[in-house]
N, C-alpha and C positions, 0 to 999 in steps of 0.2 A: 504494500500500500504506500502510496505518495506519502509525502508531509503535506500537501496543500490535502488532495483528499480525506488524511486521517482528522486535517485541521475542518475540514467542511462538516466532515460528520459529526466532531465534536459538539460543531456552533450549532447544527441540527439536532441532534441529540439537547442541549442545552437548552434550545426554544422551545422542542417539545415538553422539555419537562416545567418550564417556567409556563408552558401554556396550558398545565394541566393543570399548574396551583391554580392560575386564572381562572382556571374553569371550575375547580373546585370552590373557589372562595366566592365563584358567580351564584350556586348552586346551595352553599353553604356559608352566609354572613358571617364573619366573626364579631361577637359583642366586643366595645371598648372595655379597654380595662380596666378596675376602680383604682378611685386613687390610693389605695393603700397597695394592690397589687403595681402600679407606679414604684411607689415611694420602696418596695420591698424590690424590685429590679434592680433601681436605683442603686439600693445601696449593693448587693450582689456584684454590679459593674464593679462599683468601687471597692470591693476587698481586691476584684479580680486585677484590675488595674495594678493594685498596691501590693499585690502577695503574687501575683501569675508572671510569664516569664517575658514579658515587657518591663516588668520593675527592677531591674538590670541594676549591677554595681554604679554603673554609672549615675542613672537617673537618681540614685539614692543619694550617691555624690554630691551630684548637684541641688537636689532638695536640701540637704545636712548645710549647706554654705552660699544660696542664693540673697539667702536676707542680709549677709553680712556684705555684701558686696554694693556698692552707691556708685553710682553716673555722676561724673562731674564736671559743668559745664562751665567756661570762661570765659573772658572777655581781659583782652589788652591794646594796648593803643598802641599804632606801630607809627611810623615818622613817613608820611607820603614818600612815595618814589619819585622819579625824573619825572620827565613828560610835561608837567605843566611849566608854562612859560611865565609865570606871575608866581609860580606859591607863596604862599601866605605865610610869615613866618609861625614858625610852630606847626603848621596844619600835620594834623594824622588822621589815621583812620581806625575806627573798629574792628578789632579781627574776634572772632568768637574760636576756643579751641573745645577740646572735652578730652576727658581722660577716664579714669575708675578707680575708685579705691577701694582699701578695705579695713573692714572695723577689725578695732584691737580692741575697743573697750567700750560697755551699753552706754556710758555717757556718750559718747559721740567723739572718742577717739579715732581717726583714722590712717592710715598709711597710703601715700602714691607715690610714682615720683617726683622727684624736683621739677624736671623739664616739664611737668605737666603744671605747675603752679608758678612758674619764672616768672617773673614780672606781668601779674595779670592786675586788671584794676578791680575784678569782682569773679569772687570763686560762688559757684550755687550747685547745691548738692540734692541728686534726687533719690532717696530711697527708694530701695524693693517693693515696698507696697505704694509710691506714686506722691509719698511727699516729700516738698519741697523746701529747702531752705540755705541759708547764706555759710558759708566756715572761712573762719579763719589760720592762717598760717601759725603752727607753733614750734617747731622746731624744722630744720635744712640740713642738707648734707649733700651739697651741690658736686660732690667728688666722686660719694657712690650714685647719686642718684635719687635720694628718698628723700622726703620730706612728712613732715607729722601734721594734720590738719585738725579743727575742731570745730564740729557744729553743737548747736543748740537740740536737747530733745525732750521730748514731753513722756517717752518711754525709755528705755533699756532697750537698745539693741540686739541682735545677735552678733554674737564674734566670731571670727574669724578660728577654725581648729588650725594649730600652727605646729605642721610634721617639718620632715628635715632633709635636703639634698642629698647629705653626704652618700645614703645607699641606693639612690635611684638607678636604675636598671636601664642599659641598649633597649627600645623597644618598649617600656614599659609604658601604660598609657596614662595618657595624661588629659588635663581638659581646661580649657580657658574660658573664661568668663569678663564680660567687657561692656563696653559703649563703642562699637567698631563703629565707625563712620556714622556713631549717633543714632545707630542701632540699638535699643537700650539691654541690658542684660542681655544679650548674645552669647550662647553658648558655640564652641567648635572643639573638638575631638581630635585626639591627635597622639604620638609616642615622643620620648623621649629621644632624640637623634643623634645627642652627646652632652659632655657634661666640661666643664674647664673649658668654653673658650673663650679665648681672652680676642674683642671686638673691638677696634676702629672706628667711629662713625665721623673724627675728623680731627684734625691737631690739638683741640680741645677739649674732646671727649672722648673717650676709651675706656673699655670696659674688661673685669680681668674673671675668669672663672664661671661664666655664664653658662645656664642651662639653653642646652639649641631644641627646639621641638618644631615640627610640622604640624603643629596646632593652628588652625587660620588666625595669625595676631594683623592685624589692622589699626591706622589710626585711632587714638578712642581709646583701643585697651590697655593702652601705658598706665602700669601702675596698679593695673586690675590684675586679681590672684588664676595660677596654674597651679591645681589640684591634682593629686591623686584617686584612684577610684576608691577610698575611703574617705574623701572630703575630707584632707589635710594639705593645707597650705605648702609646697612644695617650692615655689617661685615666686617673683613680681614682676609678671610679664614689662620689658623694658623699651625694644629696639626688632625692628623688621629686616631684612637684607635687600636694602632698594631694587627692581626689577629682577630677585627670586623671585619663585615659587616657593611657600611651604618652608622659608628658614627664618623664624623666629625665636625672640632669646628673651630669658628669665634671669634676674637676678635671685641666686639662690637664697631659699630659705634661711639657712644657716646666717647668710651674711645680712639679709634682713634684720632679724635678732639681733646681731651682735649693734647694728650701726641704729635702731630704734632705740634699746635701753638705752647706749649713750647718750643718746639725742635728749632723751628723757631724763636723765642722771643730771643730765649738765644742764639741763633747762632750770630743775630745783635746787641747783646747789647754792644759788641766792637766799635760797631760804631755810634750808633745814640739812639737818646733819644724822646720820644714820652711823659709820663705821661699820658696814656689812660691805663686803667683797665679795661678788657673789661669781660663778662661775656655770655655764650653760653646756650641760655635757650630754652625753648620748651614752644607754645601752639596751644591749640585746634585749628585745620580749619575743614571743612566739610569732609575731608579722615583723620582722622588721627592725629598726633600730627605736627607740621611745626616749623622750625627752625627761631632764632632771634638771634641777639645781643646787649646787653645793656652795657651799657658803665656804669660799676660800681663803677670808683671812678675815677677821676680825682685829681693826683698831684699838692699841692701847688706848684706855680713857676716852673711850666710845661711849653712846649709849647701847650698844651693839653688847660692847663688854658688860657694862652695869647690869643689862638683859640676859645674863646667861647664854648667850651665843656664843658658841665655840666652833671654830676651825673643820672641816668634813660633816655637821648637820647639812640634811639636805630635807631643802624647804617643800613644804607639803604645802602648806596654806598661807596667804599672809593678808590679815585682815578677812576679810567677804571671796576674797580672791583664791581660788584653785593656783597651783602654782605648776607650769612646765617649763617655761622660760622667764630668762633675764626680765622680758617684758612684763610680763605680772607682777615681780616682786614689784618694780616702776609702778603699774599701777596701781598699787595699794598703796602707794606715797602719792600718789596727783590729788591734788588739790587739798594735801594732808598743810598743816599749820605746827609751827615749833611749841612744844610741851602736847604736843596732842599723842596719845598712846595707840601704837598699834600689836593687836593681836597675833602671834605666831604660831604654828604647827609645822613643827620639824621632826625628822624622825635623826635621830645619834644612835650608832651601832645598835640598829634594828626594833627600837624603844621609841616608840611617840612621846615624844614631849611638847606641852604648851609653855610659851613665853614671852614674852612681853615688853616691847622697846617704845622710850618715849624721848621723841624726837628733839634734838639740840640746834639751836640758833646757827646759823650759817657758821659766825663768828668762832664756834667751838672749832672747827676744823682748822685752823691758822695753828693748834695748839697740839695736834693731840693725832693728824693723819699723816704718814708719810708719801702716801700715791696724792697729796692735796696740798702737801711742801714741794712736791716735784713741780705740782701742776702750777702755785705760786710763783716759784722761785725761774722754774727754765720752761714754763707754760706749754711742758707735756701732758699728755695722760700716757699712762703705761700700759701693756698685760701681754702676761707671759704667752711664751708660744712655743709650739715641739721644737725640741733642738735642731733637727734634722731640716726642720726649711733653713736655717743657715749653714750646718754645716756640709749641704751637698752642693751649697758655690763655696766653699774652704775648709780644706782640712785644717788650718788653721785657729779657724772660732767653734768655741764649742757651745754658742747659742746665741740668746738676745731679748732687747723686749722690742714689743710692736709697738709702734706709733700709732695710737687710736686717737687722739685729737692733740688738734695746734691752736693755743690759745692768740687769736689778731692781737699784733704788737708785743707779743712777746721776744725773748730773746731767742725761742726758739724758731719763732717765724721770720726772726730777722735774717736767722744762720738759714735760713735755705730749706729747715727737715719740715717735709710733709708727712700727712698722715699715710698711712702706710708704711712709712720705711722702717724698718729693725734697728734699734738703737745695742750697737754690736761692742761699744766701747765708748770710757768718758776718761780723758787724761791718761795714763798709762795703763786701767783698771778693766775689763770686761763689765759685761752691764746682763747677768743672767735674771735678776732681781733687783726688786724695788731695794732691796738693803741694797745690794751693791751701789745703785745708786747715790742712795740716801748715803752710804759713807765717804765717798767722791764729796757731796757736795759737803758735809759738814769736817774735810780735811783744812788743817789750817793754812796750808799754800792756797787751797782753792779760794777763799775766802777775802783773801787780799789782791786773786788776781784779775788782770785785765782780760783775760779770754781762758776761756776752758776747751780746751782741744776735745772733738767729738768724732766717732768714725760712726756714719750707717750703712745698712746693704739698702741699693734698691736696683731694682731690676737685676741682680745676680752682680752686680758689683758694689764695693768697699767705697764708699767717700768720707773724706774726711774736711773739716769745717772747726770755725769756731765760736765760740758759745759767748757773748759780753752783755751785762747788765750793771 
């Protein structure tokens, strides 16, 4: 038998039978159905939908983390171009952009990136369920990328679940979510294609360790989260590969975290003083790698210390806050006020304990922090990092600390050291730790001198520089 004839017979076969119900239902009315036999269909649909094999890891995905995700629309004034023969001094024009973000916190915390909020004159933010309102800018970090926002809200958002890069899989799927081209919440489906590349988009901007996915990223989703199929924050979709197809890039999760608490840490350190050192680690559970916190050093003459806080607890809860990352403990400090108490739950070698830190005047830290004398004195921030990213450009150094912020106008921004570079050596001394540091700086030559010799790694080579204040 042909394929055309097997296909005639089928469509004959088909009519007749469709022309039998016809004639049966000519022959025999069916009554309407009540509305209770309605409303019991009804809901039948809907387990079917929710439990049957359309409701796919994905879709569950995407239900678990669609509310946390907001549309965010802009406007900035750009300076007219050529072309007219008269312009007007001053004259610009309105440019409208949009990006995506994503909550971190039910007050109306958010994350994007920077290049989505750069110089606009009015940020407006639309929520999952359709409302609308204005946010403002509260912390930047125009080097990686991100920026902190806040709106106003009359409810508790949902947050963001925030998993982690480091075990992401060739292959594994992923999924984006966005305002593509003012598309609103747009979902597109995709694997991961590679993980560490480090991206180019012009002498200005470069990016180092990025997730590549052929997830459809588009204008619009800068800034908007790439999930996993258990609805955990993986990435912050960033950058597209002009005239590809299908090569799109995430700033990973991990580096998320680490550069938000900052942003956050150093937003309040105007105000209050904690002496926790907290440190954002990963281990094995039965999917996968799982998020922790360990409180890696506690300040003499903290309220950290006055709290029974000791060195290796790893933080369970603090305050109202669930605790998996850096960023949590952060927000159980926003919008906290000096002498105000917050609640703790940390587990110390396998033992729950409650305890209780009440927060010290900005002022206290000038007396009593040594990572807060560095930041004073040579307007670093410090933390530690695996030996092995320095010693595999020299057998020579056997570590370093990173360069997490550069305080403007200090002596360290004067000498040239940006954020990222490994701080490998200070005067004759290596720099594996904040003591190491702190004893450099409190030697009595250094103290009387006019420069402090400094060496850091960046990009896989040694510079050295010098330090004057």
């Amino acid at each position: 038998m042909s394929l055309r004839r097997s296909f005639r017979t089928t469509i004959a076969a088909l009519t007749l039978f469709l022309g039998t119900l016809a004639g049966a239902s000519a022959q025999q009315p069916m009554a309407p159905p009540s509305p209770a036999g309605v409303a019991a269909l009804t809901k039948d649909v809907g387990k079917l939908t929710r439990t049957g094999a359309r409701y796919t890891l994905v879709v569950a995905a995407i239900d678990r983390v669609k509310g946390a995700v907001v549309n965010i629309h802009s406007e900035r004034n750009v300076a007219s171009a050529g072309g007219e023969v008269y312009p007007l001094p001053g004259a610009s024009n309105r440019v409208n952009g949009m990006g995506t973000g994503i909550v971190i916190d039910p007050r109306g915390y958010l994350v994007t990136n920077h290049h989505v909020i750069d110089d606009v004159t009015v940020l407006r933010v639309k929520l999952a369920d359709g409302t609308q309102t204005n946010a403002i800018v509260v912390a930047r970090n125009p080097e990686i990328d991100l920026a902190v926002l806040k709106i106003e809200t009359s409810r508790p958002l949902s947050v963001m679940p925030i998993g982690t890069a480091s075990d992401l899989m060739l292959g594994e799927t992923v999924i984006a979510i966005g305002n593509a081209y003012g598309y609103e919440h747009s979902v597109s489906l995709g694997i991961v294609s590679a993980t560490k590349r480090d991206v180019s988009l012009n002498k200005e901007m470069s990016y180092k360790g990025l997730i590549q996915t052929d997830a459809a990223i588009n204008p619009g989703n800068s800034g908007g989260p790439l999930v996993n199929v258990h609805g955990e924050l993986v990435g912050v979709n960033v950058a597209i590969r002009a005239g590809a197809q299908c090569i799109g890039f995430a700033i990973p999760a991990d580096q998320m975290v680490r550069t938000v608490t900052d942003m956050l840490r150093h937003r309040r350190r105007a105000l209050n003083y904690d002496g926790l050192v907290c440190r954002d680690l990963l281990e094995q559970s039965t999917d996968g790698l799982a998020r922790k916190v360990v409180i890696d050093r506690v300040d003499a003459g903290s309220p950290a210390l006055a709290g029974g806080f000791k060195a290796g607890d790893v933080v369970l809860q603090a305050g109202s806050v669930k605790v998996a990352t850096g960023i949590d403990v952060e927000r159980a400090f926003l919008e906290r006020k000096a002498g105000e108490t917050i609640a703790f739950l940390v587990n110390r070698q396998g033992e729950e304990k409650r305890l209780e830190l009440v927060l010290a005047g900005a002022g206290a830290i000038q007396t009593v922090s040594t990572s807060d004398l560095v930041w004073q004195k040579l307007g670093l921030q410090l933390a530690p990092i695996a030996p092995e990213l320095v010693t595999r450009h020299s057998n020579d150094l056997r570590g370093g600390m990173e360069v997490t912020a550069v305080n403007s106008g200090s002596a360290a921004a004067k000498a040239g050291i940006r954020k990222g570079d490994i701080l490998v050596g200070l005067q004759q001394y290596e720099t594996l730790s904040l003591d190491n540091v702190n004893y450099v700086l409190n030697l009595p030559e250094v103290a009387g001198t006019s420069g402090l010799p400094f060496y850091i790694l960046r990009s896989g080579q040694v510079r050295q520089g010098k330090l004057s204040w």
